[in-house]
C-alpha positions as CSV (number, residue, x, y, z in Angstrom):
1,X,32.0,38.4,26.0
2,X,33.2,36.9,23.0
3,X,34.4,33.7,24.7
4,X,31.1,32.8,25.7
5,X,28.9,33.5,22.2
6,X,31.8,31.2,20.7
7,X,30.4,28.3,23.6
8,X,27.4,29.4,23.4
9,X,27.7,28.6,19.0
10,X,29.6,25.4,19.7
11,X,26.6,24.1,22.1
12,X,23.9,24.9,20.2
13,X,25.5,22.9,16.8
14,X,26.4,20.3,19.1
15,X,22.2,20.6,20.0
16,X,21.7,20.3,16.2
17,X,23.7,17.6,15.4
18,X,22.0,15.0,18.3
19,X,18.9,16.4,17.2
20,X,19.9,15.4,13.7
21,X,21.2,11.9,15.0
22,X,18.2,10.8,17.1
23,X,16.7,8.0,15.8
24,X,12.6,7.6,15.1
25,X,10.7,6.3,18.3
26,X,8.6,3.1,17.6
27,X,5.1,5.3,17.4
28,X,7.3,7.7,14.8
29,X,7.9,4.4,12.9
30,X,4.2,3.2,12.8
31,X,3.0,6.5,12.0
32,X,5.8,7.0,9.3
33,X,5.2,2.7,7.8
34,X,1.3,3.7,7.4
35,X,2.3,7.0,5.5
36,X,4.1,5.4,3.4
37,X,2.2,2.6,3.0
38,X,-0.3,5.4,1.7
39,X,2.8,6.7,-0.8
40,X,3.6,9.5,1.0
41,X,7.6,9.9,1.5
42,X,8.9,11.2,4.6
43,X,9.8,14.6,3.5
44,X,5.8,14.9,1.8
45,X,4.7,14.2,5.8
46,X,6.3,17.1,6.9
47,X,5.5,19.8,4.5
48,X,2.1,18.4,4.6
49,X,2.0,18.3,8.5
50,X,3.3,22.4,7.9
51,X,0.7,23.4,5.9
52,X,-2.1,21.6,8.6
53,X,-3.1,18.9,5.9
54,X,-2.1,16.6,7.9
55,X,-2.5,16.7,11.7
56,X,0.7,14.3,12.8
57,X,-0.7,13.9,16.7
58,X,-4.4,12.3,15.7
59,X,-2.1,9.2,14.3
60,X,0.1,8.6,17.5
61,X,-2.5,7.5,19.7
62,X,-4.1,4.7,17.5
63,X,-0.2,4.4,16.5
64,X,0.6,3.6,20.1
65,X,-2.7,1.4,20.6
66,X,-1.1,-0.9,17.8
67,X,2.1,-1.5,19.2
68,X,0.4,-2.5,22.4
69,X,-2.1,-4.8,20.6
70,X,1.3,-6.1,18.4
71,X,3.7,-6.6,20.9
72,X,6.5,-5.5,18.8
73,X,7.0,-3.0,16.0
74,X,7.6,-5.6,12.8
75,X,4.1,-7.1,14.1
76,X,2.7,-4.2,13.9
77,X,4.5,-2.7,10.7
78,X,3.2,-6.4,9.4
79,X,0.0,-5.9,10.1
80,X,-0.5,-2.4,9.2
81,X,0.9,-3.9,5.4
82,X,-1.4,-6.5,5.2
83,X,-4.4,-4.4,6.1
84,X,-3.2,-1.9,3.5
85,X,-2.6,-4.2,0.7
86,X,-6.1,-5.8,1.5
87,X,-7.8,-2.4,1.4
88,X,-6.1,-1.1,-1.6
89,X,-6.7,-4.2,-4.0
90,X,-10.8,-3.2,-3.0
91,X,-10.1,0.3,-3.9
92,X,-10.8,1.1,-0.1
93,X,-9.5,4.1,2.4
94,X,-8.3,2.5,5.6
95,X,-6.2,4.3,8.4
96,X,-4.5,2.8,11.9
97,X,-8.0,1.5,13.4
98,X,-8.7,-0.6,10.5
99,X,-5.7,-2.7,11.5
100,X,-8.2,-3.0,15.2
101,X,-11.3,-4.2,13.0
102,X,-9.8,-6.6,11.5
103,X,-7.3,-7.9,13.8
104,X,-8.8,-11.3,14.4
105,X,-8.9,-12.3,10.4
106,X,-5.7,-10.8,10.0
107,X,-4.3,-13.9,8.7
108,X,-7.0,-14.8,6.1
109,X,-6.8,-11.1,4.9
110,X,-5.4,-11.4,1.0
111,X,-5.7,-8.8,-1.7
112,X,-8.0,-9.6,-4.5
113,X,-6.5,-11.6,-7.4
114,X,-5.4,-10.5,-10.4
115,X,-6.8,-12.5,-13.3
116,X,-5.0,-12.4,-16.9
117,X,-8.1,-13.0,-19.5
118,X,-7.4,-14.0,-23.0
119,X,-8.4,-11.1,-26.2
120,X,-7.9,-11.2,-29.3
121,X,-7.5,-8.0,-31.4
122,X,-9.8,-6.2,-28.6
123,X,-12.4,-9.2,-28.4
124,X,-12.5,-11.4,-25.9
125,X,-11.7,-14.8,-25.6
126,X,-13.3,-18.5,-24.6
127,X,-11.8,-21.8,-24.4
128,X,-13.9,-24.9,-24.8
129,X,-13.4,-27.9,-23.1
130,X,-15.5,-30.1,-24.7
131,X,-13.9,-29.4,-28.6
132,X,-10.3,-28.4,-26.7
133,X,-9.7,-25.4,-28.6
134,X,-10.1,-21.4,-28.6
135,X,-12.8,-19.5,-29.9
136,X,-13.3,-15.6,-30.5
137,X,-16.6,-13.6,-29.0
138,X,-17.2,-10.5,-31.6
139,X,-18.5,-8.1,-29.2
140,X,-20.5,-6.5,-31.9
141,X,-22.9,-9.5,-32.8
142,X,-22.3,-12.2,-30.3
143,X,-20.8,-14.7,-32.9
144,X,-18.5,-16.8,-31.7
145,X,-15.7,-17.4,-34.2
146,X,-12.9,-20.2,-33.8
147,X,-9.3,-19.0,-33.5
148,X,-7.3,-20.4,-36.0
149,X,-3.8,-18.0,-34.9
150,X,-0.9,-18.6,-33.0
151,X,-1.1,-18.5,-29.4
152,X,1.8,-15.9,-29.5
153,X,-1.1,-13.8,-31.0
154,X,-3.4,-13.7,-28.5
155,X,-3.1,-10.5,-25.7
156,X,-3.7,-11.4,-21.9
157,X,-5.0,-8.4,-20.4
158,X,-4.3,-8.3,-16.5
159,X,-8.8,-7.8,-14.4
160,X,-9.4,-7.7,-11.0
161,X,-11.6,-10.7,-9.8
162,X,-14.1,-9.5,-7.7
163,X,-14.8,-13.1,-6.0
């Protein structure tokens, strides 16, 4: 009797540790890459998937749909990071299909740019051509005043350029 709860013990931490040791399939590894590509760790997944707020099986089917479109899972993990970094430079909510929408202009797909203007002390900046030097916009009245500072002196603040 005791002989066979000790086998019994031994086979079922031999159970746990391959169960511990298998390795993600490739639709656990798209599911997981969009997850995080959406900032949520692995371990966030799971309690989340616990408590129902997120329902795991509605992403393996579009998961598995991708790796078919892809060919291979780095296309696909590719795709699915260009997609993302497009949508979240736009401030939009994308999920698996988006990657299906916009499959064709995958490769023109960019993020918006990032544009550094020119302030100084909280008003903006303008530089003219035509007299080659910087002048200061006063918000308050619309004067335009010339900057006669150091360049280390002015502040470039990073805006999103929305063309």
């Amino acid at each position: 009797m005791r002989l066979q709860c000790i086998t019994k013990c031994r086979t079922m931490k031999a159970m746990k540790r391959e169960k511990k040791e298998e390795k993600e399939t490739e639709l656990q590894q798209v599911v997981n890459h969009y997850f995080a590509t959406k900032g949520l760790s692995l371990t966030q997944i799971k309690k989340d998937a616990k408590k129902r707020k997120i329902i795991y099986s509605r992403y393996t089917r579009p998961a598995k749909q991708l790796l078919e479109l892809a060919g291979s899972l780095e296309k696909a993990k590719e795709a699915l990071t260009k997609v993302a970094q497009w949508a979240q430079s736009r401030n939009l909510d994308y999920s698996i299909e988006t990657v299906f929408k916009r499959w064709l202009e995958l490769d023109r797909l960019k993020p918006k740019e990032i544009v550094k203007k020119p302030f100084y002390r909280k008003d903006p900046m303008v530089w003219s051509a035509a007299k080659k030097k910087w002048f200061v916009v006063r918000e308050g009245d619309n004067e335009w005043l010339e900057f006669a500072g150091k360049e280390s002196e002015i502040e470039w603040r990073e805006e999103v350029n929305n063309a």
